[in-house]
N, C-alpha and C positions, 0 to 999 in steps of 0.2 A: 334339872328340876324346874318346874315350872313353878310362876308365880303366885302365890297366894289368893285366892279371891278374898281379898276382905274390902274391894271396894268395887264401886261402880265401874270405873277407869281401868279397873282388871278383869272384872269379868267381861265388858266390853273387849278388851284388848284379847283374852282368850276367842272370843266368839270371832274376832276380826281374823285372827292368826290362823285359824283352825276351820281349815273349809269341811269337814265333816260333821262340827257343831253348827254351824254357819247352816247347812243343808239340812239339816235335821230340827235346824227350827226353821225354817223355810218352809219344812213339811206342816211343819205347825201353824204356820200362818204368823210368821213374824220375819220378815223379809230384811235383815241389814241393807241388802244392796238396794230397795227401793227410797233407799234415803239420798239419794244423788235427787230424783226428781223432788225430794220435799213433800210436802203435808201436800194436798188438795187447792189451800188456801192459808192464810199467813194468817196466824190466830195468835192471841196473845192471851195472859190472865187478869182478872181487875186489881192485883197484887200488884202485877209489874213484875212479880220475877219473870226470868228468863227460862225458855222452853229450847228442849234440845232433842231433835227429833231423833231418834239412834235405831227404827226399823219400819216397815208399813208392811201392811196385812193386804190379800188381794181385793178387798175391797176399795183399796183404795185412803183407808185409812190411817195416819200415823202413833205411831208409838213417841213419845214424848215425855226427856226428866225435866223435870221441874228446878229450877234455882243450881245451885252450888253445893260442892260439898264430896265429899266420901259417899253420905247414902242418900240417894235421893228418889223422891217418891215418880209416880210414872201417870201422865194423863194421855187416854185414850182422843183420837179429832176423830169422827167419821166423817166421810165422805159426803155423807149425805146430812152434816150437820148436827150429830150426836157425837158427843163424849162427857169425858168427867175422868177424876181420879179410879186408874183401877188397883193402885197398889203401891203402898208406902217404900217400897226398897225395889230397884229393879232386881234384884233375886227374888224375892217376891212373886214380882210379875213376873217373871219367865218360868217359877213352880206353877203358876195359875193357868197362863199362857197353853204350857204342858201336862197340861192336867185334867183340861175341859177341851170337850169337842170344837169351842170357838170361844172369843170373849163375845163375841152376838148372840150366842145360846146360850152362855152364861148369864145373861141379863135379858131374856126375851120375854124370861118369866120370873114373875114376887118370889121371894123365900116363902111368902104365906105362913102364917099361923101353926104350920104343919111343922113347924123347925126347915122346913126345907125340901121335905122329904117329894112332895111333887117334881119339883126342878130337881133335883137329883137323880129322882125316873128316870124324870126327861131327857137328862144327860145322858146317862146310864142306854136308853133307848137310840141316842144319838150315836153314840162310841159304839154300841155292836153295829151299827150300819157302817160306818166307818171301815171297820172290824173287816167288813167282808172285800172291801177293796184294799185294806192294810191292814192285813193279818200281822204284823210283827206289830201295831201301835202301841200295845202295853212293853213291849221290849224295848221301844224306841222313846217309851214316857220314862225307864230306868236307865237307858243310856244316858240320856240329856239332864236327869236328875244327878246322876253319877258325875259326867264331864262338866259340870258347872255346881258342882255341889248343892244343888239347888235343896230347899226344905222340903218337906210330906206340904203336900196341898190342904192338909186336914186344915179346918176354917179360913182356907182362901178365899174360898166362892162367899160364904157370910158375909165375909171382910170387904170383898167386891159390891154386893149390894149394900151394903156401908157406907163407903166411901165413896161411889156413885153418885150417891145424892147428898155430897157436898157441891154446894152452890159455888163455894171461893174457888175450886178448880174446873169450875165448868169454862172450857173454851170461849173465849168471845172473836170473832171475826173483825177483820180490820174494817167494815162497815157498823160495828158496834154489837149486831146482833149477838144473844149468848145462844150457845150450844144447848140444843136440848139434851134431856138426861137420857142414858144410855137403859135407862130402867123403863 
């Protein structure tokens, strides 16, 4: 019997154990093994908590929890000097993760006055291209939902531009500069 996911520290340790979850978010664009090489650059928050880098996307970018604890929330670094908070619980983040065509085209465009419904399109537009070079992706977005119990994405992406443009977990560089918003 495996472990329960009721925390961080377990669903990590599933994802670490299990090289079939491991590669199936890898297809997603969330890489555990590029955390050997680290962020881009050593960023820290204006709080002081502590950042824990736990995967990186092929851009170059890392995944990062925030402070201590059982749940903790998860801030995005780009490469190129964008992040911010994309998700209160790393379960969370790995429903969102696995649920949009990227976290960069998840924020490339406003929710807009529309509820959303544009970026949604655009998603939507994004994932059938997807689609034609990985025909299983919606099979492969219920496997990783199923092997990590993860929640329905339903008001993820909202939640994302949310929490986005909080200031307090925007990156700052060990030169002082802050991270521009991912929005």
């Amino acid at each position: 019997m495996s472990e329960p996911l009721t925390t961080d520290a377990a669903i990590l340790a599933r994802i670490r154990s299990t090289p079939t979850i491991a590669k199936l978010l890898t297809d997603f664009d969330f890489d555990i093994d590029r955390v050997a090489n680290g962020p881009v650059e050593p960023v820290h928050l204006a709080s002081g908590e502590p950042l824990e880098m736990i995967a990186g996307d092929a851009s170059g970018g890392a995944f990062m929890l925030v402070g201590s604890g059982d749940e903790r929330p998860v801030v995005y670094a780009g490469s190129e000097g964008e992040g911010g908070l994309i998700a209160t619980s790393l379960r969370n983040a790995l429903a969102l993760v696995g649920s949009v065509s990227s976290i960069h085209d998840a924020t490339a465009r406003p929710l807009g006055d529309d509820g959303g419904a544009d970026l949604h399109a655009w998603l939507a537009e994004a994932d059938d291209e997807i689609r034609e070079d990985w025909p299983d992706l919606d099979a492969d977005r219920q496997r990783l939902r199923e092997a990590l119990d993860l929640p329905a994405a339903d008001g993820l992406l909202e939640a994302l531009h949310r929490l986005a443009a909080d200031e307090a977990y925007r990156p700052i560089s060990e030169a002082g500069d802050r991270y521009d918003s991912m929005l």
